[in-house]
NUKOLSE-931445 format. One line per 10 residues: their letters; for each residue x, y, z of C-alpha. Coordinates in Angstrom, 2 decimals. Each point is the difference from the previous one (the first is absolute). Layout:
BEGIN
A	X,Y,Z | ...
//
This chain:
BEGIN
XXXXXXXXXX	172.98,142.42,128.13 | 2.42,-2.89,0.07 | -0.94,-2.92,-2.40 | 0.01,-3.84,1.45 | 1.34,-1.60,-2.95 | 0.93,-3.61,-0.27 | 1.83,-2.15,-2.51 | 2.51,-2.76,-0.44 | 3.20,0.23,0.31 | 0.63,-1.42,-3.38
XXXXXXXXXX	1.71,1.79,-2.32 | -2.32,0.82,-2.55 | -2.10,1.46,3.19 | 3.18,2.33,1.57 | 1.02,1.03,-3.34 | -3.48,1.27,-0.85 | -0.73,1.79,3.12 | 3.82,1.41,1.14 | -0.79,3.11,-1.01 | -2.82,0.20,1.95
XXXXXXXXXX	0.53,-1.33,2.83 | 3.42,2.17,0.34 | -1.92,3.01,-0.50 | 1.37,0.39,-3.32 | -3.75,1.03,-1.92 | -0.78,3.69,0.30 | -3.36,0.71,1.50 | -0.20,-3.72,1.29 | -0.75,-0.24,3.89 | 2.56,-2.18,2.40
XXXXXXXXXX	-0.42,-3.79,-0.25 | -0.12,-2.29,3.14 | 1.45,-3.06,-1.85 | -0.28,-3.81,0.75 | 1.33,-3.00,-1.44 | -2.66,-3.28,0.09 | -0.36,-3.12,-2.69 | -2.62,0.38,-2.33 | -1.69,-2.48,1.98 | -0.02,2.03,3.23
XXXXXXXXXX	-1.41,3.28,-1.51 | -2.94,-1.79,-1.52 | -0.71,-0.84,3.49 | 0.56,3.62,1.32 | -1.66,1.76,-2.71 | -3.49,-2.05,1.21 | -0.08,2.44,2.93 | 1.45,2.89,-1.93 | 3.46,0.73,1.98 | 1.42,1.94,-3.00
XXXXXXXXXX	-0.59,2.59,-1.82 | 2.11,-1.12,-3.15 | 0.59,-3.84,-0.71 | 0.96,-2.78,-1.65 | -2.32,-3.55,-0.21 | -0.33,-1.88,-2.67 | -2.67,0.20,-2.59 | -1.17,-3.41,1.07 | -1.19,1.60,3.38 | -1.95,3.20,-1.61
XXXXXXXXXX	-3.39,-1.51,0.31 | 0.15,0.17,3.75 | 1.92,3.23,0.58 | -1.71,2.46,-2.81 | -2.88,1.10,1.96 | 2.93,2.25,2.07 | 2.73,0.26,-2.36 | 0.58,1.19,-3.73 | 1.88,-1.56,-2.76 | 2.55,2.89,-1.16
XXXXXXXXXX	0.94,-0.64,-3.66 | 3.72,0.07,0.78 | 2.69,-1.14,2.64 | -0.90,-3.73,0.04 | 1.63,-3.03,-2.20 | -1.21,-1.66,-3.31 | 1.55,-0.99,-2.45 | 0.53,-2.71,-2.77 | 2.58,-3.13,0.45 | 0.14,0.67,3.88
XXXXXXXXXX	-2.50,-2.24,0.94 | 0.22,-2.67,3.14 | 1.09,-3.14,-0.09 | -0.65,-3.65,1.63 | 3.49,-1.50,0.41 | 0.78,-3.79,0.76 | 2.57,-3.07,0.20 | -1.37,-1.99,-2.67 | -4.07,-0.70,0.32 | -1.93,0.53,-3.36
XXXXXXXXXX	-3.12,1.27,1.49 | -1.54,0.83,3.39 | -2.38,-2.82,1.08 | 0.83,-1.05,3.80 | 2.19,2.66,0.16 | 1.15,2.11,3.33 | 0.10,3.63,-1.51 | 1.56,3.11,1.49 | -1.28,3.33,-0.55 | 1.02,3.88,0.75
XXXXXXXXXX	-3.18,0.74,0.79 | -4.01,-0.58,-0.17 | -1.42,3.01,-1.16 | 3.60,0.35,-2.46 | -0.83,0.58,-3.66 | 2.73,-2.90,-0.52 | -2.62,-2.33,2.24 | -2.59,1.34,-2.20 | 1.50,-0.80,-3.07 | 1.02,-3.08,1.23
XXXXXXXXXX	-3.64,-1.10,0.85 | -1.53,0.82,-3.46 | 2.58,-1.61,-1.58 | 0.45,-3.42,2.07 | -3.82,-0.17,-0.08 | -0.19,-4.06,-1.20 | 2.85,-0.26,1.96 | -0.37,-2.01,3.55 | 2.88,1.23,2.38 | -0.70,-1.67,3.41
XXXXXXXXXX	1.23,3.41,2.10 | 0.92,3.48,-0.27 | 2.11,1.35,2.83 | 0.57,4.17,0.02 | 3.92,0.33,1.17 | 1.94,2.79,-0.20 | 1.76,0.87,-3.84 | 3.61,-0.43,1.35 | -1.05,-4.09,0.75 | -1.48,-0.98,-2.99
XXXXXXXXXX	2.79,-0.94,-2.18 | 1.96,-1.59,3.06 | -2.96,-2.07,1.20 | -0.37,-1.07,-3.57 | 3.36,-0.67,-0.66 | 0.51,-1.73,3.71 | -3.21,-2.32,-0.67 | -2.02,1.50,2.75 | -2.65,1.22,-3.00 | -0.63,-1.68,-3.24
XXXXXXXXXX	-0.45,3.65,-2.15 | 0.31,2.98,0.57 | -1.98,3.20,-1.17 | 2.88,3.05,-0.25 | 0.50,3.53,-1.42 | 2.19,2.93,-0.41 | 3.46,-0.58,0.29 | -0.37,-3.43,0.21 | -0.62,-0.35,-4.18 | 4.36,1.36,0.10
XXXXXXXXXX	0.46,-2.85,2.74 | -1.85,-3.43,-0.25 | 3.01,-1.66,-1.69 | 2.05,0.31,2.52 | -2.04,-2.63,2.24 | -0.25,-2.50,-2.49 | -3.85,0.41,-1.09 | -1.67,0.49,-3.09 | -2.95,1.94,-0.34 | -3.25,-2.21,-0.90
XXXXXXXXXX	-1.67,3.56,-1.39 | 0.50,3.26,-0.42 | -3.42,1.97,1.27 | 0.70,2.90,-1.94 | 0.52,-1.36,-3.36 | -2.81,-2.50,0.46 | -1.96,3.24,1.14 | 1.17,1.83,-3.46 | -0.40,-2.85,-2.39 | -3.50,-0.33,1.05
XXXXXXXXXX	-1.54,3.90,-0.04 | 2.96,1.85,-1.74 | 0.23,2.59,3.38 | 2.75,0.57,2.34 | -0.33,-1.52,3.24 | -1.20,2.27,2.25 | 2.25,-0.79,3.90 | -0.39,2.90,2.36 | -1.65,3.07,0.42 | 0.19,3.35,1.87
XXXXXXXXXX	-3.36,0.95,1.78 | -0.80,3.48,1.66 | -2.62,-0.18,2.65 | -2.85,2.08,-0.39 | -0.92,2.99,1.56 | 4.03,0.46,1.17 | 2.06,0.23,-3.06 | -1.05,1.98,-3.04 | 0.33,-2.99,-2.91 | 1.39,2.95,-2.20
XXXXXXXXXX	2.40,1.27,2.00 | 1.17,-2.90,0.82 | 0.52,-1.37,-3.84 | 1.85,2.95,-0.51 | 2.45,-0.37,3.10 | 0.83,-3.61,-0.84 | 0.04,0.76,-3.99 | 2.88,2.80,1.24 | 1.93,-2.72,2.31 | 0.27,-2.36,-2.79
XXXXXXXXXX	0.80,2.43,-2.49 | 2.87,1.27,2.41 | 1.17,-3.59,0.14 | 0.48,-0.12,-3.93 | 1.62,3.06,-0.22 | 2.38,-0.47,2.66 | 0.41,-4.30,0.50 | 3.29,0.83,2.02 | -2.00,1.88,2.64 | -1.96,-2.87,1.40
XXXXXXXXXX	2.67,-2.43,-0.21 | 0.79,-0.38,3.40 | -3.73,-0.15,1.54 | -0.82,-2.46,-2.57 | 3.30,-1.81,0.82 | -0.61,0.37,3.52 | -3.51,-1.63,0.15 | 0.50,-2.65,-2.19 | 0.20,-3.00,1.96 | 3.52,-1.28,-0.94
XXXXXXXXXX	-0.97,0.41,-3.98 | 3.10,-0.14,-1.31 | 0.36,3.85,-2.33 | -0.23,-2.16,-3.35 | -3.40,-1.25,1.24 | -1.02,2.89,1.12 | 0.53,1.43,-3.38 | -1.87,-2.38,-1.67 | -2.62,0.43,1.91 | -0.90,3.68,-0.18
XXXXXXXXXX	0.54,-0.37,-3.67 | -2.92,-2.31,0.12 | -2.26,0.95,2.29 | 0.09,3.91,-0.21 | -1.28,0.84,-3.46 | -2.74,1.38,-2.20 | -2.67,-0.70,2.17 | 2.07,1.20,2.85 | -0.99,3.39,-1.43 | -3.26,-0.52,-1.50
XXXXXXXXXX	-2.37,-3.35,0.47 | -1.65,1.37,-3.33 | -2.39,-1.94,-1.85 | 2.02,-3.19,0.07 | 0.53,0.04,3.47 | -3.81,0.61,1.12 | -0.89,-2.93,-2.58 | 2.14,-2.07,2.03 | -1.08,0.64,3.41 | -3.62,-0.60,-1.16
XXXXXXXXXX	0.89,-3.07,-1.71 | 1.79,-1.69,2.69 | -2.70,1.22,2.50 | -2.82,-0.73,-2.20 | 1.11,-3.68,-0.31 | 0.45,-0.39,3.96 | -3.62,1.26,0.34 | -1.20,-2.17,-2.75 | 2.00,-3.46,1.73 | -1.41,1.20,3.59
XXXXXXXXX	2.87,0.73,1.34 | 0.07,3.49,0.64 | -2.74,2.72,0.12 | -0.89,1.81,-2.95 | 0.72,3.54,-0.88 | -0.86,3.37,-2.04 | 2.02,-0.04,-3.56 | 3.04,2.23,0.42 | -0.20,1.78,-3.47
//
């Protein structure tokens, strides 16, 4: 058996699975690897083209019928939440905003919290032109994540809110950004906990050995960057969603369902 897997090549996502996908976690089987945006993979996963994969939570209630949640791999956290960026604008009414993605968590976030706001567009672009086009005037905000918490400054914005500490002020959970599915009836949800639970542990015990695939794949993150952003986004939860983590996902679910903008789902715990 040779496992489809697909993830991002961020680095908390090729620190977290190195040592699996290099064959590096006994009793694991080979890994045909790809590399796809969040956004893309919550497009494949629809028809089920891997076996292992990353979406974001925001996209579960369409994809759970074929895949599992597996209670490790994926990224939550607190203090790493998304964030709209502009020039100078106070609130959103009229306003052109870009986004990384429909189906995004970030998106989702963004909806239930902007809900008595009145922006006149949304337009889905890819991550790398969000702070530019906000920056350049070609949108009016922008809706951004991951490394770009380390590098808004740098294009003279500000950030009108931070999702994830709105998100923790209000229900006291982490904010619960991507996930790692298994799709039924191909990949044993145990085994496959315990082969990612191995890769990450590998990565802690041995940072140096991932270095250069993590390096390698990180889009022109400079190694500072990258630093800071495994040290945020591969934690706790990495290892275990535990209690916390479940509570989360249902939350943030629970409240899509309940606003109509996603399908409802099952509790977790």
């Amino acid at each position: 058996m040779t496992l489809s897997l697909a993830v991002s090549p961020c680095p908390n996502d090729t620190f977290v699975f190195h040592a699996l996908i290099h064959g590096l976690v006994p009793g694991a089987p080979p890994v045909d690897l790809t590399f796809a945006d969040v956004d893309v993979t919550n497009t494949a996963a629809l028809d089920g083209a891997f076996d292992l994969v990353k979406v974001s939570y925001a996209a579960l209630p369409w994809l759970l019928g074929d895949y599992e949640l597996l209670p490790c791999g994926g990224a939550l956290g607190r203090g790493c939440g998304p964030l709209v960026l502009t020039r100078d604008r106070a609130d959103l009414d009229g306003a052109t905003v870009a986004v990384p993605g429909d189906r995004t968590t970030a998106y989702l976030l963004f909806r239930l919290w902007a809900a008595d706001q009145r922006p006149a567009r949304i337009e889905v672009v890819p991550f790398h032109e969000i702070m530019p086009g906000v920056a350049e005037g070609r949108f009016d905000a922008g809706l951004v994540i991951h490394e770009a918490r380390f590098t808004y400054p740098r294009y003279g914005l500000s950030a009108l809110v931070d999702l994830g500490e709105w998100w923790e002020t209000d229900t006291g959970l982490p904010i619960p950004l991507g996930a790692i599915l298994a799709k039924r009836g191909t990949v044993d949800p145990a085994a496959a906990t315990g082969w990612i639970r191995e890769s990450l542990r590998h990565g802690w015990r041995d940072p140096a050995a991932s270095q250069d695939f993590v390096l390698a794949n990180a889009q022109e993150m400079e190694p500072t960057v990258v630093k800071q952003h495994i040290e945020l986004y591969v934690n706790e939860f990495t290892l275990e969603l535990g209690e916390d983590g479940l509570a989360a996902a249902d939350a943030l679910l629970g409240r899509a369902a309940a606003a109509g903008l996603t399908p409802a789902v099952p509790s977790f715990r």
